[in-house]
C-alpha positions as CSV (number, residue, x, y, z in Angstrom):
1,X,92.8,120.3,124.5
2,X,93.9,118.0,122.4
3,X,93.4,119.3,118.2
4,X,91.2,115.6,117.7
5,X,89.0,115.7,120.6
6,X,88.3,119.1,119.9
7,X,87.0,118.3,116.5
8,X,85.1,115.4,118.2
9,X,83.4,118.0,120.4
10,X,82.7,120.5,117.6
11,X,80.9,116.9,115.8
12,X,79.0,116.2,118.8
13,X,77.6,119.9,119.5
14,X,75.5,119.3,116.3
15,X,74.1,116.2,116.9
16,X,70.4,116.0,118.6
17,X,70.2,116.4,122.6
18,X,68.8,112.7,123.1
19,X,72.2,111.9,120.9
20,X,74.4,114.3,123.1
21,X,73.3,112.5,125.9
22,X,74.4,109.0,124.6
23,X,78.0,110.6,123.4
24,X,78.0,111.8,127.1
25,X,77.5,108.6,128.4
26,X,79.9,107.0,126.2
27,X,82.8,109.5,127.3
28,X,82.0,109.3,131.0
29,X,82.0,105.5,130.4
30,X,85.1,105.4,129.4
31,X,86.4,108.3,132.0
32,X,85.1,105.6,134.4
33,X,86.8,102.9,133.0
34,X,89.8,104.4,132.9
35,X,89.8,105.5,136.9
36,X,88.6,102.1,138.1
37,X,91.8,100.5,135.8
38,X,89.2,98.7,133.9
39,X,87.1,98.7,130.8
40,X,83.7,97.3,131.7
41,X,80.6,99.4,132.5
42,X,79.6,99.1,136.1
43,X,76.3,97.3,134.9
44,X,79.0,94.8,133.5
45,X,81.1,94.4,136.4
46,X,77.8,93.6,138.8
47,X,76.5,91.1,136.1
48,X,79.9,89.1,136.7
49,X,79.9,89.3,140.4
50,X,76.4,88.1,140.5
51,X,77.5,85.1,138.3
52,X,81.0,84.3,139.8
53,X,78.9,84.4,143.6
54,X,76.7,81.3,142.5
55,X,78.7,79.5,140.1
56,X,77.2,76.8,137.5
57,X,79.1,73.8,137.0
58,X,81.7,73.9,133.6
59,X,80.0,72.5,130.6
60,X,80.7,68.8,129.6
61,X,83.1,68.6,126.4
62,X,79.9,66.9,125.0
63,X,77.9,69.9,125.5
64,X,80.6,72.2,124.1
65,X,80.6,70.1,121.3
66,X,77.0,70.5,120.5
67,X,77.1,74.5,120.8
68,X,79.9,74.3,118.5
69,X,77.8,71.8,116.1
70,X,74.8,74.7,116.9
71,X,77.0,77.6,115.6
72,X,78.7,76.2,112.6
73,X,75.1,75.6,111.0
């Protein structure tokens, strides 16, 4: 095993449960990622199916405009 991961796992043994859970996730996110050839949680890659299946029109450059107005305030 690799010298840095093995410190990471020596870190993460002394963290809570509840937090060795989310470190687990993390890692098995990523584990995921890295099979599938991409980097978005599954969660992530359903959310853009659903939205590229009923697609909204593109914004006007009007309305671009105004979220751009929005965000420099």
């Amino acid at each position: 095993m690799n010298k840095r991961l093995d410190h990471a796992l020596k870190q993460v043994r002394t963290l809570s449960d509840a937090e060795q859970e989310a470190a687990a996730d993390i890692l098995l996110e990523y584990i995921d990622a890295q099979k599938a050839g991409t980097w978005l949680t599954a969660a992530q890659v359903a959310e853009i199916e659903r939205r590229l299946s009923n697609p909204m029109p593109p914004a006007s450059d009007e309305d671009v405009a105004e979220l751009f107005d929005r965000l420099a305030r």
